[in-house]
C-alpha positions in Angstrom: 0.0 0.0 0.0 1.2 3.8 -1.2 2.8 5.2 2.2 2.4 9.3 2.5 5.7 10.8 3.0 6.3 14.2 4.8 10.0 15.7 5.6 8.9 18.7 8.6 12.2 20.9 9.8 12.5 22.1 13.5 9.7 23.6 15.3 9.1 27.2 14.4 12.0 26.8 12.0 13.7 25.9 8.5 15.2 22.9 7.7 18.5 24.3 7.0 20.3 25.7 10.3 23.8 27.9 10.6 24.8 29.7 7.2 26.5 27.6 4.0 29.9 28.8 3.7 30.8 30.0 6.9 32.3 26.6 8.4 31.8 28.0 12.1 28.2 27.5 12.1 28.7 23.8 11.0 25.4 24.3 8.1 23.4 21.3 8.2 19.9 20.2 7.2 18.0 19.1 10.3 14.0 17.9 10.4 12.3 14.4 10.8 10.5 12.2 8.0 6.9 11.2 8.8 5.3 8.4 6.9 1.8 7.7 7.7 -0.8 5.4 5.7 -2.7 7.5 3.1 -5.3 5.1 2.3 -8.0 3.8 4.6 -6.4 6.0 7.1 -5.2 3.3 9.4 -4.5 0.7 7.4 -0.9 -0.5 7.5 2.3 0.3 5.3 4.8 -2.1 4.2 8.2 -0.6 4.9 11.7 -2.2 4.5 14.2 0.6 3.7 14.2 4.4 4.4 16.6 6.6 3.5 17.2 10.8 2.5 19.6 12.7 0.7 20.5 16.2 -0.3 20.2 16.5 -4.4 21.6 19.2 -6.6 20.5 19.5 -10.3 22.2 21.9 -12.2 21.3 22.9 -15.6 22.4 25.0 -18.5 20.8 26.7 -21.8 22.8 29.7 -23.0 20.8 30.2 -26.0 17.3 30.2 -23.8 17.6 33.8 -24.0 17.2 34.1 -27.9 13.8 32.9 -29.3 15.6 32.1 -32.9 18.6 30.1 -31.5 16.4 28.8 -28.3 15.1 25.8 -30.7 18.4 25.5 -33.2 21.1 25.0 -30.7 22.0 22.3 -28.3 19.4 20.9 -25.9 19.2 21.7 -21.9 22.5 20.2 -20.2 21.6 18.9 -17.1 23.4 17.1 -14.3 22.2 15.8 -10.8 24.8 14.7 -7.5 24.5 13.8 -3.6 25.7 16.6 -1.8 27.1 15.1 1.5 26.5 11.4 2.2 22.4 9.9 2.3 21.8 8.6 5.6 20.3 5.4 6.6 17.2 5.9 8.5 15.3 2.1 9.1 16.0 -1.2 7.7 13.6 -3.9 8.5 15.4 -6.9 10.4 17.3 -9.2 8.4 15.1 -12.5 7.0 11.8 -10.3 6.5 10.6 -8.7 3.9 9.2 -5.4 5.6 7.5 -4.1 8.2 3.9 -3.3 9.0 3.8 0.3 10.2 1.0 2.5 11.6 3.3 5.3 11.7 7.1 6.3 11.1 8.4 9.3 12.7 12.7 9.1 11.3 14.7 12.7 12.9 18.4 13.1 10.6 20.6 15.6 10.2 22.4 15.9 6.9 25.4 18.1 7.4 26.6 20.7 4.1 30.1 20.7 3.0 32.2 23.6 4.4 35.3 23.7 2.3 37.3 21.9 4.8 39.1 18.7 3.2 41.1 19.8 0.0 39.2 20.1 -3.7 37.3 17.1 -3.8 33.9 17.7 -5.4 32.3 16.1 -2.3 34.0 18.6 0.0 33.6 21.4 -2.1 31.5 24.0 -0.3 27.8 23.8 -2.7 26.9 26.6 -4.8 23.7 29.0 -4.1 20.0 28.3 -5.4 19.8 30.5 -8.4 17.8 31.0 -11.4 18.6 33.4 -14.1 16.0 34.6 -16.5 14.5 32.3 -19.3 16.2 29.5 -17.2 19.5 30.2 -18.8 21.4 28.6 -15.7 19.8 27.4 -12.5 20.9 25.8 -9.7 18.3 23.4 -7.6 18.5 21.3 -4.2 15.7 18.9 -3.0 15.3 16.3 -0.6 15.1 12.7 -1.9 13.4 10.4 0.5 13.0 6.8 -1.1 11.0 4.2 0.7 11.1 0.6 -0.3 8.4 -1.5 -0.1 8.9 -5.1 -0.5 11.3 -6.3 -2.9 10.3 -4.7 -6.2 8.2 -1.3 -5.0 10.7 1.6 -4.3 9.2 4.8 -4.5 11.1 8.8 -4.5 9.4 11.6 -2.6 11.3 14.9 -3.6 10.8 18.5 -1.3 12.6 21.6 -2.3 14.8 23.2 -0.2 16.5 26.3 -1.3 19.9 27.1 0.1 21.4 30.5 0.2 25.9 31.5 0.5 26.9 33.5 3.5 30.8 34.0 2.3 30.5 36.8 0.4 28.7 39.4 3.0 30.3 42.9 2.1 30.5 43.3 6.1 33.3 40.5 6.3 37.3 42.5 6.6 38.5 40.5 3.7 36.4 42.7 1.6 36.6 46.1 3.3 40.5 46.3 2.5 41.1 48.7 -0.6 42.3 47.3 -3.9 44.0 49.4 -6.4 45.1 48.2 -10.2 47.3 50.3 -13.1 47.2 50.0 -16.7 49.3 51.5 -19.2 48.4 52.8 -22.7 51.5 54.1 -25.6 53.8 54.2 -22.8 52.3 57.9 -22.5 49.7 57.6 -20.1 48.8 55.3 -17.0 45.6 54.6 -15.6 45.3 53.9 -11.7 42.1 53.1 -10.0 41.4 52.5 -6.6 38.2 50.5 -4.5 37.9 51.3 -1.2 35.8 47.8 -1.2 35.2 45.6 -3.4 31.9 43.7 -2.1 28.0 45.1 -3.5 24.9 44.2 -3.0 22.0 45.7 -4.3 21.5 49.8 -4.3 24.9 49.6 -2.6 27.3 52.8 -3.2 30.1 51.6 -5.6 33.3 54.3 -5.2 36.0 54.1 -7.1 39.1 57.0 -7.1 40.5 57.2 -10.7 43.7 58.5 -11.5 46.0 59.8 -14.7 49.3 60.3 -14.7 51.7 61.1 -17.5 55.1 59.0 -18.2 57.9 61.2 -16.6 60.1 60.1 -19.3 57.5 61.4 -22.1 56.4 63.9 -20.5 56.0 66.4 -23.1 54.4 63.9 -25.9 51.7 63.1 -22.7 50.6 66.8 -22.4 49.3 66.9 -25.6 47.2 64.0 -24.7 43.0 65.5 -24.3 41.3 63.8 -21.9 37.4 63.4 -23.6 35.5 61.4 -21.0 36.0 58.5 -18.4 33.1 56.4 -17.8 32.4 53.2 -15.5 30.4 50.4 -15.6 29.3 47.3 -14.0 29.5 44.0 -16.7 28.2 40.6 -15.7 30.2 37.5 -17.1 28.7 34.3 -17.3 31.2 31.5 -18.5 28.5 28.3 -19.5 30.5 25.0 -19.1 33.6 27.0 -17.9 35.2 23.1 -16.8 33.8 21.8 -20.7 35.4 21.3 -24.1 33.6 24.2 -25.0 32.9 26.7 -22.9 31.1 30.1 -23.9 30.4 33.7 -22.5 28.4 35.8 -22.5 28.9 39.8 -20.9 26.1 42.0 -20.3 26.7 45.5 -18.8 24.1 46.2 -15.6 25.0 49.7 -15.3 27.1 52.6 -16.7 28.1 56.3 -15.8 30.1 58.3 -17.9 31.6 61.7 -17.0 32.8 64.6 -19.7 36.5 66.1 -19.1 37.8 67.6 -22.4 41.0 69.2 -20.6 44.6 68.5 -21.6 46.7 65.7 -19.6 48.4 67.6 -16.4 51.6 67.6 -15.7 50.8 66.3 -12.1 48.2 63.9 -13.2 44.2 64.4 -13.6 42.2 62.7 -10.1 38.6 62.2 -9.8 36.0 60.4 -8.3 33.3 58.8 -9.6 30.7 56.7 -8.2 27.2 54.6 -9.2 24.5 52.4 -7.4 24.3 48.7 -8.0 21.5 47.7 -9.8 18.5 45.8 -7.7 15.8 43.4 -9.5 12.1 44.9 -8.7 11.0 42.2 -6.5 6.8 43.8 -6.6 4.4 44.0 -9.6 2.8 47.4 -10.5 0.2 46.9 -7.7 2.9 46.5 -5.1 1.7 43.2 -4.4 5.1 40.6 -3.7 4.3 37.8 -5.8 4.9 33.8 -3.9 8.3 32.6 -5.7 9.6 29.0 -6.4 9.7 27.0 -3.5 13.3 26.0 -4.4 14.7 29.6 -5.0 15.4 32.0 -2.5 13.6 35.6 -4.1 16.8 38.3 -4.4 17.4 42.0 -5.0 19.6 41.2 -7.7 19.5 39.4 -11.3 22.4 37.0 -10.3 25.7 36.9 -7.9 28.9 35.7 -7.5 28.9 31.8 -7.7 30.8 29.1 -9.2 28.9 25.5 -10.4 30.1 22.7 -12.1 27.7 23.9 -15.5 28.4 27.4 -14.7 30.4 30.4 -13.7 29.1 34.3 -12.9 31.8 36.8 -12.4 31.7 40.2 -11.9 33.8 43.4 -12.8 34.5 46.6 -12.5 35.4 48.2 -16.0 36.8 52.0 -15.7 37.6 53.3 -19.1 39.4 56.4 -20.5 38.7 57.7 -24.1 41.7 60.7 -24.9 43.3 62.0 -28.4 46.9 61.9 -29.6 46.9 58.5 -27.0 45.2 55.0 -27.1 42.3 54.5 -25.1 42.8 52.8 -21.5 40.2 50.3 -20.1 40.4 48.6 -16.9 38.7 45.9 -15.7 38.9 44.8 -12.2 37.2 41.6 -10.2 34.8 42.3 -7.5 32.0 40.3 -5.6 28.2 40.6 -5.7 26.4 39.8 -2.8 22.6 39.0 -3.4 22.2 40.8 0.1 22.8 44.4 0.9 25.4 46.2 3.3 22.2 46.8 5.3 21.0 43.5 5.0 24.6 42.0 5.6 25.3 44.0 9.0 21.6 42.9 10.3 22.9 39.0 9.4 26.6 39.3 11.4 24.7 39.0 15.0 22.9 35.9 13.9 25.6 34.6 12.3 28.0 34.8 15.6 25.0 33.3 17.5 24.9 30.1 15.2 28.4 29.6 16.1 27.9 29.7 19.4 24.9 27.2 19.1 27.2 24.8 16.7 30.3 24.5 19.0 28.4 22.4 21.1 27.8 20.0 18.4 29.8 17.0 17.1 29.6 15.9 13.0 30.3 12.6 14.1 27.7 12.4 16.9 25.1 14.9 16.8 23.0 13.5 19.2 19.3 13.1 16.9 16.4 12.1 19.0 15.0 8.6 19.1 13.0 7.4 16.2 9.3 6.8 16.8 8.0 3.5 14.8 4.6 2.6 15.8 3.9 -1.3 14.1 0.7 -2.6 13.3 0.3 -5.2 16.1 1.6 -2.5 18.8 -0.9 -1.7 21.7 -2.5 1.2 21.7 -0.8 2.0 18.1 -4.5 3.4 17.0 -4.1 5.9 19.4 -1.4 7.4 17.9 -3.5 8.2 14.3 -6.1 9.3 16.6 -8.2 5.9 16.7 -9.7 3.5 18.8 -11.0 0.4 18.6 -14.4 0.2 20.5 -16.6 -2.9 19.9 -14.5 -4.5 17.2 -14.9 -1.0 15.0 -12.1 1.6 14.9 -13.6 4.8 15.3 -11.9 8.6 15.7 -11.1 9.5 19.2 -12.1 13.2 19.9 -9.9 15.3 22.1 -10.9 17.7 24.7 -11.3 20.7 22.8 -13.8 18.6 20.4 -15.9 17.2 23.5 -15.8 20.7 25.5 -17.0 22.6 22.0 -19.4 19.6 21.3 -21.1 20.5 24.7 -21.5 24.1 24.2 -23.3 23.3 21.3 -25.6 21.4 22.6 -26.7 23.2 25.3 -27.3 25.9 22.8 -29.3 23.6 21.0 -31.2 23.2 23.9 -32.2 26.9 24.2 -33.3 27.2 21.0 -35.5 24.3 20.9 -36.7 24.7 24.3 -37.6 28.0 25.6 -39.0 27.9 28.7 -35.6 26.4 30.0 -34.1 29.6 28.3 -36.4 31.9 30.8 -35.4 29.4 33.5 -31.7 30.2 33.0 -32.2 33.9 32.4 -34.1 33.7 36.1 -31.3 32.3 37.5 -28.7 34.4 36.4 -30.8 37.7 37.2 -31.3 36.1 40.9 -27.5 35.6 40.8 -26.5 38.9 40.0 -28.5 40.3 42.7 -27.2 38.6 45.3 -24.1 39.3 44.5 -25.0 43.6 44.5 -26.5 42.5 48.2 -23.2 41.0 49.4 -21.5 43.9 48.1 -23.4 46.5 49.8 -23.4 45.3 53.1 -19.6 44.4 53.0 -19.7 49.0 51.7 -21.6 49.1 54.9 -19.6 47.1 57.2 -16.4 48.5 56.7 -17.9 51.9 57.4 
């Protein structure tokens, strides 16, 4: 018989606890499976094998985008892996073919790769959920709970579960340190540029201090050099199949500010500042109204973010260029991180984040202490009770709790009023004579204490 299959996290909680790539919170994927009978509601379910892992499916269409090449290029690429190890969770004793439950309550904790181990794929901390438009690229984790049934009946019961990257918070020092980068054009002129960080998130400030300077030992060939304009832009890279045969880009700019000079090259150098927001994704329709997302996709600020798959690379830069006369033109293009949260956002998650660690350094990977299974077999006493039946006379019927009984009375003695209304003057009576001996007491306790 069909089993129904649940996977429910912690109380008044996710399944996934402590933040994926920040190895201090030890991130893991903690919850319980429930299998119950679906049919005849307490009829019994065969079980000889449970077990649950974490799934990743990553796929690829670079030409999804284009509604000509969409249907002329190669098909969707897709790949699926076990991220961590699937845990055992029951096996019927050996010599019988399964078990006759009532119900199944199985607690596991499934704990995500950190980074710590070397560059093996199964210690490789996992990429982000992520979907970019026309499901160009996406990245996908689910639950896989298979239940076996007898020898030939194994079934898969699949539950999203999106998982978000914590390493790349613009709050962390690695990314408040300043990085600077030259280039040269015609040995005439050099172009410096300087980030005071180099991690965004969405409608963060992006800074950068931009700087010409002339060759000292051309000095007088560089003055002649007219500075037109210097502008600077945000490009998105996306590398499909970066680890393939044949890997391909594609660069799209998210946002661009350009700034009109027209002076001639200093002889100490031109400086300037110049500055733009990160672009964020409009998350509302035109009514305002947040629309429900995927179940398996966290809903960002931003289009995509730094990440690295196996089917898929997005990179990020910062490209500063200079257009001038009598002198090549100078572009720069320099590396920084997206964050899909803001500096806001980021500063809001540092507290929680040092309080998971706290939490997690009292837990052990190789023991982490899961409460005791609760498997309730057909022929246990009193196993009715726990789907809420009895068995009274030979028939199983549905025990009601106290709530139902105390409501069920209140509803019949309302009953009673309606259909009977000479007991409804009767009560009325009694609660009027109530009342007024209750005024009486009061009075002459008034009077007493006077």
């Amino acid at each position: 018989m069909t089993a129904f299959v649940r996977v429910s996290g912690p109380p008044n909680s996710n399944y996934l606890v402590g933040y994926p790539g920040i190895s201090a919170t030890l991130p893991r994927i903690e919850g319980k499976v429930e299998i119950r009978p679906i049919i005849g509601v307490s009829a019994p379910v065969s079980v000889s094998l449970v077990t649950i892992s974490l799934q990743r499916r990553e796929t690829i269409h670079p030409s999804a985008d284009s509604v000509t090449k969409k249907h002329l290029a190669a098909p969707r690429k897709e790949i699926a892996d076990i991220v961590g190890k699937e845990m055992l969770l029951f096996r019927c004793p050996p010599g019988r073919e399964a078990e006759s439950i009532l119900a199944m309550d199985l607690p596991f904790v499934i704990f995500i790769p950190y980074g710590r181990g070397g560059e093996e794929i199964a210690r490789r901390v996992p990429p982000a959920s992520l979907q970019l438009e026309k499901r160009t690229a996406e990245t996908f984790y689910e639950l896989v709970v298979t239940v076996q049934q007898g020898h030939s009946e194994q079934k898969k019961y699949a539950f999203p579960v999106p998982i978000s990257r914590y390493d790349t918070l613009s709050t962390f020092g690695m990314y408040n340190r300043p990085e600077s980068a030259e280039r040269v054009s015609d040995h005439l002129i050099t172009l410096g540029i300087s980030l005071p960080r180099w991690s965004y998130g969405p409608l963060d400030p992006v800074s950068v201090y931009i700087k010409l300077s002339p060759n000292p030992s051309y000095l007088q060939k560089a003055k002649k050099v007219t500075i037109q304009k210097i502008s600077v832009g945000i490009e998105e890279e996306i590398t499909y199949n970066h680890e393939g045969d044949e890997p391909s880009k594609k660069i799209k700019v998210l946002a661009k500010h350009t700034q009109a000079v027209g002076v001639r090259m200093p002889e100490a150098g031109y400086f300037t500042n110049l500055g733009l927001v990160f672009p964020a994704r409009e998350l509302r329709d035109q009514e305002g109204v947040l629309p429900r997302g995927r179940s398996g996709f966290p809903m960002y600020a931003v289009s995509g973010f730094t990440t690295t798959a196996t089917l898929y690379k997005i990179e990020y830069y910062l490209s500063v260029k200079a257009q001038m006369s009598a002198a090549k033109d100078i572009t720069l293009r320099q590396p920084i991180v997206v964050c899909p949260f803001d500096h806001a956002g980021c500063k809001e998650e540092m507290e929680a984040i040092e309080q998971a660690a706290k939490d997690a350094a009292h837990i052990s990977p190789d023991n982490p202490m899961l409460p005791a299974a609760l498997i309730v077999k057909a022929n246990d006493p009193g196993g009715l009770r726990m789907l809420g039946m009895a068995n009274v006379g030979g028939v199983r019927k549905v025990l009601s709790t106290k709530s139902e009984t105390r409501a069920h009375e209140s509803n019949n003695r309302q009953n009673d009023l309606i259909l009977n209304p000479k007991l409804a003057t009767h009560n009325i009576r009694q609660q009027t004579a109530h009342n007024t001996r209750q005024q009486q007491q009061q009075q002459q306790q008034q009077h007493s204490s006077t």
